[in-house]
Z-matrix of the N, CA and C atoms (Angstrom, degrees):
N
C 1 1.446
C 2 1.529 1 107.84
N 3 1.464 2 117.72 1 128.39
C 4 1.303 3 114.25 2 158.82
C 5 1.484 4 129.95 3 -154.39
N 6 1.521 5 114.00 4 136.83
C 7 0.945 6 115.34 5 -177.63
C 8 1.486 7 139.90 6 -1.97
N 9 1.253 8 129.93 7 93.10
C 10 1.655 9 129.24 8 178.19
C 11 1.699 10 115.98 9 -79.20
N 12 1.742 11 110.26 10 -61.54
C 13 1.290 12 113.71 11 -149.96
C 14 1.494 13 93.29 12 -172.57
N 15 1.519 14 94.89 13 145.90
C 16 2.176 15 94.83 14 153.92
C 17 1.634 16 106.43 15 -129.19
N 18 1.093 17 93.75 16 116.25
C 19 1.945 18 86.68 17 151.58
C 20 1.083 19 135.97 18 -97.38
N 21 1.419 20 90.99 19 154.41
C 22 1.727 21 92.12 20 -173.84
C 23 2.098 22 110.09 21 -115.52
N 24 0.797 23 124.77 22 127.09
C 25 1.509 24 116.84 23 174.71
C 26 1.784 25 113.53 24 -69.61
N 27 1.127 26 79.39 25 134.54
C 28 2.001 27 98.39 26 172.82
C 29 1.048 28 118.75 27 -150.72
N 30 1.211 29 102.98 28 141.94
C 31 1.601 30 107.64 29 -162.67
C 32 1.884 31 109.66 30 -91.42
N 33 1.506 32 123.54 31 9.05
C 34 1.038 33 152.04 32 -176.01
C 35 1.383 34 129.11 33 -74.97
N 36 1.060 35 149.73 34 45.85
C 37 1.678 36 144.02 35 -179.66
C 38 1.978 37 100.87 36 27.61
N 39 1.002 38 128.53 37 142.17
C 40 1.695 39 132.32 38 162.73
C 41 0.949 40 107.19 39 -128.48
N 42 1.429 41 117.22 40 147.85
C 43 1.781 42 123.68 41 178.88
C 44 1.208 43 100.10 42 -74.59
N 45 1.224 44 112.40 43 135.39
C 46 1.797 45 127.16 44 177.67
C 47 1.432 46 122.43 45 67.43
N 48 1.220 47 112.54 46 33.71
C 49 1.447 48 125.94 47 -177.19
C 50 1.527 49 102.68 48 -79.47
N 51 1.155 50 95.26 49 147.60
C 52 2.168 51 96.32 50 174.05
C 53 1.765 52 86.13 51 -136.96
N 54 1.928 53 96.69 52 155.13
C 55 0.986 54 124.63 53 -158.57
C 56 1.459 55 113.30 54 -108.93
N 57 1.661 56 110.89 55 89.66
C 58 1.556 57 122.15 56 178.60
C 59 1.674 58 123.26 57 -52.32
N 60 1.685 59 112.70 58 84.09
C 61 1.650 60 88.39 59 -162.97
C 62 1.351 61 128.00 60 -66.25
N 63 1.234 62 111.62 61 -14.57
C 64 1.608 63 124.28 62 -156.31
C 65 1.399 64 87.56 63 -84.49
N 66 1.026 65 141.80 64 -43.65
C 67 1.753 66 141.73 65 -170.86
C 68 1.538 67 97.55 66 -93.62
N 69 1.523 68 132.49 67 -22.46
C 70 1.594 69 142.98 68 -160.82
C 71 1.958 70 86.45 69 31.39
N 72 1.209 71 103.14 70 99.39
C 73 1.355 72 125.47 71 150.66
C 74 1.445 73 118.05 72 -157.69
N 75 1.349 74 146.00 73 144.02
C 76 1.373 75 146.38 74 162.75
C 77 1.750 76 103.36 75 -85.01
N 78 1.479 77 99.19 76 151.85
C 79 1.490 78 116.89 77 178.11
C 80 1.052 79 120.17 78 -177.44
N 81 2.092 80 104.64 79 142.99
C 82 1.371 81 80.81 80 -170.50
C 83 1.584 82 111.49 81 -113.80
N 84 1.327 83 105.74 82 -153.48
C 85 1.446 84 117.92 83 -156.17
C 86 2.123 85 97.04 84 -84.49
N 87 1.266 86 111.97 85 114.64
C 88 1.071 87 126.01 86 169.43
C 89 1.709 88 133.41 87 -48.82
N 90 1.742 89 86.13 88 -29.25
C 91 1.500 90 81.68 89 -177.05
C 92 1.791 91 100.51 90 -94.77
N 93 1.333 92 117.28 91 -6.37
C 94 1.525 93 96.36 92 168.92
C 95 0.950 94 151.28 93 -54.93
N 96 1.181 95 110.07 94 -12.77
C 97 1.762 96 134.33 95 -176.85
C 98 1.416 97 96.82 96 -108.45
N 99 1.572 98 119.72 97 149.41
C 100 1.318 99 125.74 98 178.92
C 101 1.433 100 97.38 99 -91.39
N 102 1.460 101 144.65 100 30.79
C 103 1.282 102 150.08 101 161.06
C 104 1.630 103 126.05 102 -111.43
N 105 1.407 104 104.04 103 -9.54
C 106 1.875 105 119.92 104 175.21
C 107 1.471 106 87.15 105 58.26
N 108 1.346 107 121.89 106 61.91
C 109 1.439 108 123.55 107 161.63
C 110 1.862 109 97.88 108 -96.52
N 111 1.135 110 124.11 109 135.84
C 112 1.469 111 127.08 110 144.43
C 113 1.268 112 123.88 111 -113.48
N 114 1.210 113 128.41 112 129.17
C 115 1.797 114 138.74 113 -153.39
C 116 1.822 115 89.72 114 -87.72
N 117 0.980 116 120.60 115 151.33
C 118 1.483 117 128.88 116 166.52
C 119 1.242 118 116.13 117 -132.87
N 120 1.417 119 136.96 118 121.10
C 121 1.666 120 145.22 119 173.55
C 122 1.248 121 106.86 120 -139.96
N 123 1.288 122 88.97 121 106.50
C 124 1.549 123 137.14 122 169.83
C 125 2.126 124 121.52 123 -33.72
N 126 1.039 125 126.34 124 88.69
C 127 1.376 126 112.07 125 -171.54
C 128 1.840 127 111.65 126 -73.45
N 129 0.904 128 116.27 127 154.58
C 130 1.343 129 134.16 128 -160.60
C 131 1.819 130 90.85 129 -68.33
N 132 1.389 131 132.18 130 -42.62
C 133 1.572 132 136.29 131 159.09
C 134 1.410 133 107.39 132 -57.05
N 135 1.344 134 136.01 133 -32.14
C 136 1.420 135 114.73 134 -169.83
C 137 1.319 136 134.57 135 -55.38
N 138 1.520 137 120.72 136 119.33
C 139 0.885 138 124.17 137 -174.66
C 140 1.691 139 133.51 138 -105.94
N 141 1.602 140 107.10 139 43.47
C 142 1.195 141 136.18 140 -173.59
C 143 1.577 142 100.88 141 -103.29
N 144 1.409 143 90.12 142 146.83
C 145 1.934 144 107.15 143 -170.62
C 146 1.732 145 94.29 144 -38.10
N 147 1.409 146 99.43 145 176.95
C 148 1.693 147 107.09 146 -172.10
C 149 2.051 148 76.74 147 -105.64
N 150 1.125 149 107.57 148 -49.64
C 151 1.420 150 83.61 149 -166.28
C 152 1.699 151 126.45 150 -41.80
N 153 1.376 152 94.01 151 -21.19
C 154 1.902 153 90.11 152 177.65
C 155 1.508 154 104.27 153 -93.63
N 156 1.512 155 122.16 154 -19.26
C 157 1.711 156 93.40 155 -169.07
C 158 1.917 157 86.11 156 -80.72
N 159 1.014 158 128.35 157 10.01
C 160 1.312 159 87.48 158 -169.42
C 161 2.001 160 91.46 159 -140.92
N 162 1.282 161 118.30 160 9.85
C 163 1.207 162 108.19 161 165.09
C 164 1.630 163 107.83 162 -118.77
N 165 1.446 164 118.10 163 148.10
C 166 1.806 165 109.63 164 176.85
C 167 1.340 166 93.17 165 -61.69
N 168 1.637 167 112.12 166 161.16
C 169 1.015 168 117.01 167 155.51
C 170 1.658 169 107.21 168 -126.10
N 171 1.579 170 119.39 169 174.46
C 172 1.408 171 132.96 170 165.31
C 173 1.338 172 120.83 171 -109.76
N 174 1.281 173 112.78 172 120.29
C 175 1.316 174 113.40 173 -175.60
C 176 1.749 175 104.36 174 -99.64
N 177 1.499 176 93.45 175 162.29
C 178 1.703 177 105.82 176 174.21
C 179 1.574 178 115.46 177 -153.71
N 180 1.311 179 96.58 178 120.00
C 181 1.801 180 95.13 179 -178.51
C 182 1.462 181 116.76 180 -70.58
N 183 1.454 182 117.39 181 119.22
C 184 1.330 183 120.66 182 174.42
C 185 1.623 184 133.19 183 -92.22
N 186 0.728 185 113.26 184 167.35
C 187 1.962 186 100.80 185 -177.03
C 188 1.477 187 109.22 186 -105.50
N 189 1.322 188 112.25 187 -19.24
C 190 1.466 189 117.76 188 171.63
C 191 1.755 190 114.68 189 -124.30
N 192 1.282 191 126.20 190 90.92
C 193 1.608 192 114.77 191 -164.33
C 194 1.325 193 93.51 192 -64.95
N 195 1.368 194 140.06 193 -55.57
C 196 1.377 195 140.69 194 -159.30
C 197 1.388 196 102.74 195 -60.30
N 198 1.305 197 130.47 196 -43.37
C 199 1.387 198 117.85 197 -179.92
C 200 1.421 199 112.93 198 -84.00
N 201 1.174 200 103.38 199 -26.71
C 202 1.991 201 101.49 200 177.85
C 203 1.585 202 97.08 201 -59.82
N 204 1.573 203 141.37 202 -38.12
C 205 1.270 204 140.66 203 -174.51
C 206 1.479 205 122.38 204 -71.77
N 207 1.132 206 112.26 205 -5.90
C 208 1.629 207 134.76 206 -167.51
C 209 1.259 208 109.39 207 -67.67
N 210 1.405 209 125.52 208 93.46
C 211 1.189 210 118.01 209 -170.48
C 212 1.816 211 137.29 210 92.71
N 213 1.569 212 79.46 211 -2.36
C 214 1.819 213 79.46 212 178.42
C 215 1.959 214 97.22 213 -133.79
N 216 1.444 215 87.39 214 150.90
C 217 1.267 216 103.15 215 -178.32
C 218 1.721 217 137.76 216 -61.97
N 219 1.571 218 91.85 217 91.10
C 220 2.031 219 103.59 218 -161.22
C 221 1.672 220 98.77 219 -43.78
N 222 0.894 221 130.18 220 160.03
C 223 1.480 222 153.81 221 -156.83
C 224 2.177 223 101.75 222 -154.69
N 225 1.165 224 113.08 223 -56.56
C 226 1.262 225 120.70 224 155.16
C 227 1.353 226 133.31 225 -145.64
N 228 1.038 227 90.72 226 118.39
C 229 2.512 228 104.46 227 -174.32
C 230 1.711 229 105.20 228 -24.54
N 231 0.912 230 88.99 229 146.65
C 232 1.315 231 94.32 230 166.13
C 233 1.668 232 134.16 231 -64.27
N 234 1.186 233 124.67 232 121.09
C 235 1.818 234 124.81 233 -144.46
C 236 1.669 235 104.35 234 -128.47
N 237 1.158 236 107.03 235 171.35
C 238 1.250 237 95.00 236 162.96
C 239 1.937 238 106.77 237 -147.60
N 240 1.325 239 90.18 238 88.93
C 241 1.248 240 106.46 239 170.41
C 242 1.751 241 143.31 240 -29.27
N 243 1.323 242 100.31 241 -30.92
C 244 1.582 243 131.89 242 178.25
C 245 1.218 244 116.38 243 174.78
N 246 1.303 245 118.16 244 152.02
C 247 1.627 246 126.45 245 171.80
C 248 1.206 247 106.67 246 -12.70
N 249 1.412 248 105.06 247 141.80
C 250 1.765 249 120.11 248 168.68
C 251 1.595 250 119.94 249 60.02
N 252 1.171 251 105.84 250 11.05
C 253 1.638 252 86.78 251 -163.81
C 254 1.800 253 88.99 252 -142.16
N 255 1.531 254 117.82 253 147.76
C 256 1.418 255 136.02 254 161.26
C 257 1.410 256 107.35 255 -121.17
N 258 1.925 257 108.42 256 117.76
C 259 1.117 258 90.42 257 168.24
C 260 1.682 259 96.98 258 -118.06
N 261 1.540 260 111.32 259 -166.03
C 262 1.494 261 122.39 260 -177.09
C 263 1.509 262 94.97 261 -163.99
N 264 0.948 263 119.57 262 -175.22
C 265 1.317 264 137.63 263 -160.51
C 266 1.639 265 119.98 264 177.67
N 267 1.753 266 110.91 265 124.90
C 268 1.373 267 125.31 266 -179.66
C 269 1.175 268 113.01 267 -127.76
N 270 1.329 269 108.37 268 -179.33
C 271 1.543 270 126.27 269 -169.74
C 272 1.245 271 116.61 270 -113.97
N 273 1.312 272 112.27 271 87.90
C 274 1.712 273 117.76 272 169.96
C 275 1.289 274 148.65 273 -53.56
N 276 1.434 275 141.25 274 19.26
C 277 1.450 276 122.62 275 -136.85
C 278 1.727 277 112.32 276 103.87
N 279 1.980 278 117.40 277 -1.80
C 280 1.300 279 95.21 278 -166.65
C 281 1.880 280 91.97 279 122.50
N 282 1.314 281 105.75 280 -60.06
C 283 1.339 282 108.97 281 -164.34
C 284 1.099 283 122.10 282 -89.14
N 285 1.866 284 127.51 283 153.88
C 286 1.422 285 98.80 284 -177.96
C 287 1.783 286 98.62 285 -96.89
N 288 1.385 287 98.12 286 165.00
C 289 1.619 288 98.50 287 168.12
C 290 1.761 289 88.89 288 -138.31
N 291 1.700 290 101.35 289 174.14
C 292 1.474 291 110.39 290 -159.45
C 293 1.498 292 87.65 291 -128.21
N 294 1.453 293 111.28 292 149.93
C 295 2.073 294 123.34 293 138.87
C 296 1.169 295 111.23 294 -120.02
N 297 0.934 296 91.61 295 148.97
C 298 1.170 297 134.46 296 -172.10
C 299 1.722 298 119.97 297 -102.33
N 300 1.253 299 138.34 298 114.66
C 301 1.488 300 118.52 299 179.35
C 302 1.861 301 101.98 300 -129.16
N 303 1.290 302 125.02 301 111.58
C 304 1.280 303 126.38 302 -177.91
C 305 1.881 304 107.89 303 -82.08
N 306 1.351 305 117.31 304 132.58
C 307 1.525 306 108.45 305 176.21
C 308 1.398 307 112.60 306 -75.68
N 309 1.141 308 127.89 307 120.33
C 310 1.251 309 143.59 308 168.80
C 311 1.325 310 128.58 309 -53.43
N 312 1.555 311 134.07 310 82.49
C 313 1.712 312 122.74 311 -147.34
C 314 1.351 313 93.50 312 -107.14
């Protein structure tokens, strides 16, 4: 497992945000900042747990999503957000954290 990104939700416009329709949330690009921050704002349709629009979460890219999920409590199924990538999302302690699985070509 290693470190990808954290977001944080704001209810604020971000420079260079792009607009997720299928979830209707804006966000931005993680690797722009030399901190792997990604901004998250929440659309008034979103229909994603409340614990993520409104707590940061930490993400971590895994090499196996199905086995990284083994045993811990899903928060959101496993999706595939855009090309190449599966993520999911659980409940840590209270908190959510994310995986991440990139396809390997």
């Amino acid at each position: 497992m290693k470190f990808h990104h954290i977001g944080i939700p704001t209810q604020s416009p971000q420079k260079g945000e792009v607009y997720i329709e299928k979830f209707d949330f804006h966000c931005t690009d993680h690797a722009s900042n030399p901190y792997n921050i990604q901004w998250m704002r929440y659309g008034k349709n979103c229909k994603l747990p409340e614990l993520v629009k409104e707590i940061a979460h930490v993400a971590f890219e895994v090499d196996d999503l199905n086995e990284a999920l083994k045993g811990k409590q899903i928060l959101i199924e496993p999706n595939s957000p855009g090309k190449g990538v599966s993520v999911a999302f659980i409940v840590e302690n209270g908190a959510p954290v994310e995986f991440l699985e990139f396809v390997k070509e």
